[in-house]
DSSP file (Angstrom, degrees, kcal/mol; ACC not computed):
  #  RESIDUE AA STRUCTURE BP1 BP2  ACC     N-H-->O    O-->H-N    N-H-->O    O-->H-N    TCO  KAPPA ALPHA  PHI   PSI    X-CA   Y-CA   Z-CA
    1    1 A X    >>        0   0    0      0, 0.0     4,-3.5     0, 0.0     3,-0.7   0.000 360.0 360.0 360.0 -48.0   49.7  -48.9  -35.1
    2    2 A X  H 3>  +     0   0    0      1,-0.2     4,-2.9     2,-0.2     0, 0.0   0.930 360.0  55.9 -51.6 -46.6   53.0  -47.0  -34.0
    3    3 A X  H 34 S+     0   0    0      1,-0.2    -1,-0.2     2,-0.2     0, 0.0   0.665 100.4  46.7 -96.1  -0.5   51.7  -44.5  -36.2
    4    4 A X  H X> S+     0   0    0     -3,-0.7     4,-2.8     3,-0.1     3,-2.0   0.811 112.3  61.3 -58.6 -46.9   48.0  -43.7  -34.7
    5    5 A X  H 3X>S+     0   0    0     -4,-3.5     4,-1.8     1,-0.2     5,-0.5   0.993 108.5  37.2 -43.0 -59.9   50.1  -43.6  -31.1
    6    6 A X  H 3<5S+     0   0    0     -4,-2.9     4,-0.4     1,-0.2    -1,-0.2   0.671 121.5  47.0 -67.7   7.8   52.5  -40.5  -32.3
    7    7 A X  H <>5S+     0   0    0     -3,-2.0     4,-1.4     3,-0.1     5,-0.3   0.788 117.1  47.5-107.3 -65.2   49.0  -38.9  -34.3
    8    8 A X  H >X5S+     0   0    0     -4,-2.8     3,-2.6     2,-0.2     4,-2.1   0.865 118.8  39.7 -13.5 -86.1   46.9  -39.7  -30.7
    9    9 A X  H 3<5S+     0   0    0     -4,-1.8    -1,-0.2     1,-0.3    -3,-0.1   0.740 116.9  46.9 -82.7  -8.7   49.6  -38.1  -28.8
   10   10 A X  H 3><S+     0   0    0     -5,-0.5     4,-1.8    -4,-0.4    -1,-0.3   0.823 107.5  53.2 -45.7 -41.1   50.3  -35.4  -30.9
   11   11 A X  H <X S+     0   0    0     -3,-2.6     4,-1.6    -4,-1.4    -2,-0.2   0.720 110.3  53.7 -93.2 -12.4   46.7  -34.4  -31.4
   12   12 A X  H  X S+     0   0    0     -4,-2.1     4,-1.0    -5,-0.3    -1,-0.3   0.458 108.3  51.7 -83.8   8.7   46.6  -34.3  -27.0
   13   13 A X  H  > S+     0   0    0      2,-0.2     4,-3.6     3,-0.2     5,-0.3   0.850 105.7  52.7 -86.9 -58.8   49.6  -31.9  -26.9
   14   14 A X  H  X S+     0   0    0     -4,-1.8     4,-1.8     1,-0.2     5,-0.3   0.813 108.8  43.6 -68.6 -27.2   48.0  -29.9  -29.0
   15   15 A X  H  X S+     0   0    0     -4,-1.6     4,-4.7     2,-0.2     5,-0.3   0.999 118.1  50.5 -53.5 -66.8   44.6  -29.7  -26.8
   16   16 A X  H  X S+     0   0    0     -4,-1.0     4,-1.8     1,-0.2    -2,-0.2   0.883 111.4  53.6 -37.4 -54.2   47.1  -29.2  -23.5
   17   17 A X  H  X S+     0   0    0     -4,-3.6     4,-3.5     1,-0.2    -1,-0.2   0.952 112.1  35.8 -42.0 -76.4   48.8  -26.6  -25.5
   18   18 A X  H  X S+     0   0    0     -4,-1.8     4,-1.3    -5,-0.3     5,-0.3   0.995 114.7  59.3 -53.8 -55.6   46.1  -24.5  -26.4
   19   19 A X  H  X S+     0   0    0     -4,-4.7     4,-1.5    -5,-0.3     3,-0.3   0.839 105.4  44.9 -37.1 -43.7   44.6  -25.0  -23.4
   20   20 A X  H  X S+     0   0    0     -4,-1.8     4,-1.5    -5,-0.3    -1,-0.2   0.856 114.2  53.7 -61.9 -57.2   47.3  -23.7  -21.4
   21   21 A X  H  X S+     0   0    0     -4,-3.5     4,-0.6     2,-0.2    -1,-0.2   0.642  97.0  62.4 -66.3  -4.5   47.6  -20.7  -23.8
   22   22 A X  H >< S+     0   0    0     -4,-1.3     3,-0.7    -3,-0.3    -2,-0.2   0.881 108.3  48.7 -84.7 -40.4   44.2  -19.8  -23.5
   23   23 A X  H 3< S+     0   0    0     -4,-1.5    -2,-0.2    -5,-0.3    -1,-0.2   0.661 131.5  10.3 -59.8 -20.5   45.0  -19.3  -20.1
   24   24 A X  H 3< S+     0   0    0     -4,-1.5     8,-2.3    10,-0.1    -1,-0.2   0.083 112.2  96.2-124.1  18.6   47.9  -17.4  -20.1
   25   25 A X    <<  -     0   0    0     -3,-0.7     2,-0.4    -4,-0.6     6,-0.1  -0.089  69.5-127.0-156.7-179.3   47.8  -16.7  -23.5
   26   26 A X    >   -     0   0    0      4,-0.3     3,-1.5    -5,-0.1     4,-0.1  -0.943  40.3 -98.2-165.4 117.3   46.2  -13.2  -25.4
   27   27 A X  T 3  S+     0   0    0     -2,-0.4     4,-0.0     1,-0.3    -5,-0.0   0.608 119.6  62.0 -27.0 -37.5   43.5  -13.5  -28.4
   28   28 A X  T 3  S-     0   0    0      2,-0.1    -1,-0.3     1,-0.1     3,-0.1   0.452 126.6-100.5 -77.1  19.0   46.5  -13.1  -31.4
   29   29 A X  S <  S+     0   0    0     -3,-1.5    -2,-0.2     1,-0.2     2,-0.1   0.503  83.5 137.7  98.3 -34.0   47.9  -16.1  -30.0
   30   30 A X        -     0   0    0     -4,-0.1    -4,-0.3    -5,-0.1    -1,-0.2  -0.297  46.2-142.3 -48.6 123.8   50.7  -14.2  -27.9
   31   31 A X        -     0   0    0     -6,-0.1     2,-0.3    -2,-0.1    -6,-0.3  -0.513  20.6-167.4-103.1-170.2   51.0  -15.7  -24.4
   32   32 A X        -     0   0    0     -8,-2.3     2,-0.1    -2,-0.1     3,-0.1  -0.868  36.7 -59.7-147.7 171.1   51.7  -13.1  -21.5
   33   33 A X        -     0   0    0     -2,-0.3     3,-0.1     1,-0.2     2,-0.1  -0.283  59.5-102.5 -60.1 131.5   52.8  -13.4  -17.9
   34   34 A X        -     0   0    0      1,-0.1    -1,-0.2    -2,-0.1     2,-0.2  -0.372  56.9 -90.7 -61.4 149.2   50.5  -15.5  -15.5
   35   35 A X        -     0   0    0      1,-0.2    -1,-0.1    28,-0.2    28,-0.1  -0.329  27.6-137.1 -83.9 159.6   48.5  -12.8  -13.6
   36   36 A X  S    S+     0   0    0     -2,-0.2    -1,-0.2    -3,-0.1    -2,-0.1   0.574  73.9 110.2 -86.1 -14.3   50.4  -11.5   -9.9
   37   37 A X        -     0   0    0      1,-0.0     2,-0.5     2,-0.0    26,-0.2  -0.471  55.9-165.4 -84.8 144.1   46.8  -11.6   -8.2
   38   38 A X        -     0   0    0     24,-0.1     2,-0.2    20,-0.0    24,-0.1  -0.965  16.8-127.5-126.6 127.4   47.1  -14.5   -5.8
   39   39 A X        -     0   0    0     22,-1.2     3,-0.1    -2,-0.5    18,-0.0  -0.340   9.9-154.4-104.1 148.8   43.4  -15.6   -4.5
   40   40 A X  S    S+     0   0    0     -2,-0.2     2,-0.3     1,-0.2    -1,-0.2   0.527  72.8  30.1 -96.2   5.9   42.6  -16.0   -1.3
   41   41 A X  S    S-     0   0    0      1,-0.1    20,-0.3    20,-0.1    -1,-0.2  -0.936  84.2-110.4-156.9 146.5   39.9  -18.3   -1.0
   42   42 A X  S    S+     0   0    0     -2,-0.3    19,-1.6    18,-0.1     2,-0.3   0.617 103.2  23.1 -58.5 -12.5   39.3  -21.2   -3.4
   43   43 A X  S    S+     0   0    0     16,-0.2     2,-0.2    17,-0.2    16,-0.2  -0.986  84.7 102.9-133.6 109.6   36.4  -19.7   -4.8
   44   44 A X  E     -A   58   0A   0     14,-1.1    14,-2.6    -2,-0.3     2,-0.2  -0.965  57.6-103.6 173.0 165.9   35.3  -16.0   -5.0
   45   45 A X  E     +A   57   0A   0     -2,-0.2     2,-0.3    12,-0.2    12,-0.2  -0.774  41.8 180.0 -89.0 143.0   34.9  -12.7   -7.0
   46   46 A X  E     -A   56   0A   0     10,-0.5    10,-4.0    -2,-0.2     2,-0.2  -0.979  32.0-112.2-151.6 155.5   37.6   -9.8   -6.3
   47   47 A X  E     -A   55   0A   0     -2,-0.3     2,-0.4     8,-0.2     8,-0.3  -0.519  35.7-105.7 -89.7 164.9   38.1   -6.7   -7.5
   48   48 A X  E >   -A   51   0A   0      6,-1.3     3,-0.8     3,-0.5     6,-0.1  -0.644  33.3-152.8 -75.9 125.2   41.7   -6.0   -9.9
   49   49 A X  T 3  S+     0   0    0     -2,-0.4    -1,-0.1     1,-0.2     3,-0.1   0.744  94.7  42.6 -87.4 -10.8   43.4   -4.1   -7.2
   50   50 A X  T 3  S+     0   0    0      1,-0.2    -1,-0.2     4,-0.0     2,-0.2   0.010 117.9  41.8-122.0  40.6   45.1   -2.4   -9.9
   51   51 A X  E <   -A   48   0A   0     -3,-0.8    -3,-0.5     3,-0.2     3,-0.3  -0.660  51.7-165.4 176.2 102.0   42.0   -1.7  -12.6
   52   52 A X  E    S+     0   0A   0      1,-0.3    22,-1.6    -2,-0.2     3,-0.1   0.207  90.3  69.4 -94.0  32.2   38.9   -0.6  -11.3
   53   53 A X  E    S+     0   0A   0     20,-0.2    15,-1.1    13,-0.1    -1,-0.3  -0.311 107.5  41.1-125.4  30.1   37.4   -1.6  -14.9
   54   54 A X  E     -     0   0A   0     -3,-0.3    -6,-1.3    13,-0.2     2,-0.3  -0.943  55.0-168.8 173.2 170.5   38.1   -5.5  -13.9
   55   55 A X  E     -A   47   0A   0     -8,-0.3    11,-2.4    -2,-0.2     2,-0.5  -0.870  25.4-118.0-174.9 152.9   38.2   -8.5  -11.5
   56   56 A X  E     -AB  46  65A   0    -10,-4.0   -10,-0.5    -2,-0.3     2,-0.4  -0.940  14.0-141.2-129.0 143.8   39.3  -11.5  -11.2
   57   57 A X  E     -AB  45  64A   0      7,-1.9     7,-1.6    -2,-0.5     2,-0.4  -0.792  17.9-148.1-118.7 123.1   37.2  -14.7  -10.9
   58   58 A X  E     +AB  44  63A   0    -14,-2.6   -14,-1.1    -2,-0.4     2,-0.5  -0.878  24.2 169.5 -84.8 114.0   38.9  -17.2   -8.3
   59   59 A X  E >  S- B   0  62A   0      3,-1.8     3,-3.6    -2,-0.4   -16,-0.2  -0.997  79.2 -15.0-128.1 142.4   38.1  -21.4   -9.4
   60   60 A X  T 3  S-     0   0    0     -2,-0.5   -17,-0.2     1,-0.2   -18,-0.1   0.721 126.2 -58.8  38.4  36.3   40.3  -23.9   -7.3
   61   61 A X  T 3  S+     0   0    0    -19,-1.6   -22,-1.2   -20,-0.3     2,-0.6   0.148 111.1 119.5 113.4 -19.8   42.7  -21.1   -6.1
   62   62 A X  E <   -B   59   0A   0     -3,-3.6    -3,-1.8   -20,-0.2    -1,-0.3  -0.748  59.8-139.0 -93.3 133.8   43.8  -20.0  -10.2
   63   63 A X  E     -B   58   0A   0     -2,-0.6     2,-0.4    -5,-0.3    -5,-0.2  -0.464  15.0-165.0 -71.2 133.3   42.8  -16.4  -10.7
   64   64 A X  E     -B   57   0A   0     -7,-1.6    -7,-1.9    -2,-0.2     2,-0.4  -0.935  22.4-132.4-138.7 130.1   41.3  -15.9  -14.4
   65   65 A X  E     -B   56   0A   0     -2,-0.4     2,-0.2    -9,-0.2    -9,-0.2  -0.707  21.8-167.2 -94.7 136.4   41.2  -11.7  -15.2
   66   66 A X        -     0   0    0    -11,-2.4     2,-0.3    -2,-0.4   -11,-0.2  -0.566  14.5-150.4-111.9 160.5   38.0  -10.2  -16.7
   67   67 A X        -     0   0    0     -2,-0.2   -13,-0.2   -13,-0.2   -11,-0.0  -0.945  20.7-135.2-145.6 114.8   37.7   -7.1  -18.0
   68   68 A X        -     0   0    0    -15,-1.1     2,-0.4    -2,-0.3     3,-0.1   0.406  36.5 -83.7 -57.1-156.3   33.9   -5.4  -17.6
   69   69 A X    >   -     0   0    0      1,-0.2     3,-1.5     4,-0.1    -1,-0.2  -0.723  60.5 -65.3-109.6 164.4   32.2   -3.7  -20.4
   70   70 A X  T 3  S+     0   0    0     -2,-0.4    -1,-0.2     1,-0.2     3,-0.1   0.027 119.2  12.2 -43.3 158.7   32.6   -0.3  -21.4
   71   71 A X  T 3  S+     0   0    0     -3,-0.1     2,-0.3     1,-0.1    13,-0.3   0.606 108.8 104.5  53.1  12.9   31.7    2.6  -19.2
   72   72 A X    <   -     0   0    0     -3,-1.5     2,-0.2    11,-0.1    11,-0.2  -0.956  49.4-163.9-133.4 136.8   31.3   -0.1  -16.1
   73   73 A X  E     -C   82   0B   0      9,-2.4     9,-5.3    -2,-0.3     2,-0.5  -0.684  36.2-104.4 -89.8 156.0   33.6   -0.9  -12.9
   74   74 A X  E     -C   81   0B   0    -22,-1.6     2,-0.6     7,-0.3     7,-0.2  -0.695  27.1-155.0-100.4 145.8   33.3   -3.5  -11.2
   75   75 A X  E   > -C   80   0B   0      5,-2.3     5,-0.9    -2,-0.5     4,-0.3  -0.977   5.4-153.2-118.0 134.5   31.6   -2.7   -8.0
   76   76 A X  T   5S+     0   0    0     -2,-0.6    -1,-0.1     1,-0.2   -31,-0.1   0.727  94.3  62.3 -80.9 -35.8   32.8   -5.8   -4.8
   77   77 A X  T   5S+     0   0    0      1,-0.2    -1,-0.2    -3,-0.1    -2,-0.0   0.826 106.0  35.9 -51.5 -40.4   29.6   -5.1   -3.2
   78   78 A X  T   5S-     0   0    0     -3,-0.3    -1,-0.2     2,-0.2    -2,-0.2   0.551  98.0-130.9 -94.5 -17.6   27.1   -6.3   -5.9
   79   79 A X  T   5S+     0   0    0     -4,-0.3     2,-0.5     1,-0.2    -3,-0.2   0.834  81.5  78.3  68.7  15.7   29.6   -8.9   -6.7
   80   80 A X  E   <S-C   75   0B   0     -5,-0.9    -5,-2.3   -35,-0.0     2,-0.3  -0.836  92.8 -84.5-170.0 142.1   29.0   -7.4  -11.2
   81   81 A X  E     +C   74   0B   0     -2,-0.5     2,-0.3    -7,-0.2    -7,-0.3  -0.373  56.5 175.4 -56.4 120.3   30.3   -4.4  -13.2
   82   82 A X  E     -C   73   0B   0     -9,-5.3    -9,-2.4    -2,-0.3     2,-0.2  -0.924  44.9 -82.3-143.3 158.2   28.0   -1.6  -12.5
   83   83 A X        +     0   0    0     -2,-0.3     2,-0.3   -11,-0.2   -11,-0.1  -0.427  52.5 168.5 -70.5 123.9   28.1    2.3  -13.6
   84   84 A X    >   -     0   0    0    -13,-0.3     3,-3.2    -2,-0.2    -1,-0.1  -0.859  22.6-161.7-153.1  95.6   30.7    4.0  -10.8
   85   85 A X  T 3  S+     0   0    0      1,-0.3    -2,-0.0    -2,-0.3   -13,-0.0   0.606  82.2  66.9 -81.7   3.6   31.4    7.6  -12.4
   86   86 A X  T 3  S+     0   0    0      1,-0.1     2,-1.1     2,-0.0    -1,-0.3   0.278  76.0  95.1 -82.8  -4.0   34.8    7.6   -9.8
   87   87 A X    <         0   0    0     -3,-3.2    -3,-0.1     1,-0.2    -1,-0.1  -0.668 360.0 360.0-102.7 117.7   36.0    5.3  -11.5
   88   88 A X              0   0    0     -2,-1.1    -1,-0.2   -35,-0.0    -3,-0.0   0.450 360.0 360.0-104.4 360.0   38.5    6.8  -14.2
């Protein structure tokens, strides 16, 4: 019995864990600095003030950073990554 507990709460660390790195956390597995953008309303689109090739998607206040598709900016107006041929 002792020893389902410690497999149980091993196998929820590891969900928290990953979870937590997926957020903060880089596709090889590397994790990186939580992002500086701080959102101003709990819910919302905003543009990367410092990347006009990405945005950040606001859900209960945590910023999560997107990155548009090639050849596209994100344009604030339209609220999507749209063709913007100032943007370099």
């Amino acid at each position: 019995m002792a020893a389902r507990r410690a497999l149980l709460v091993c196998a929820l660390l590891a969900i928290v864990s990953s979870s937590l790195g997926s957020q903060f956390g880089s596709v090889d597995g590397t994790t990186t600095e939580p992002p500086s953008f701080q959102c101003n309303s709990e819910y919302g689109l905003f543009p990367d003030p410092d990347n006009c090739h990405a945005f950040y998607e606001c859900n209960e206040f945590i910023p999560f950073h997107f990155d548009c598709p090639d050849n596209l900016a994100w344009n604030d107006a339209a609220h999507m990554c749209d063709y913007d041929p100032t943007c370099k």
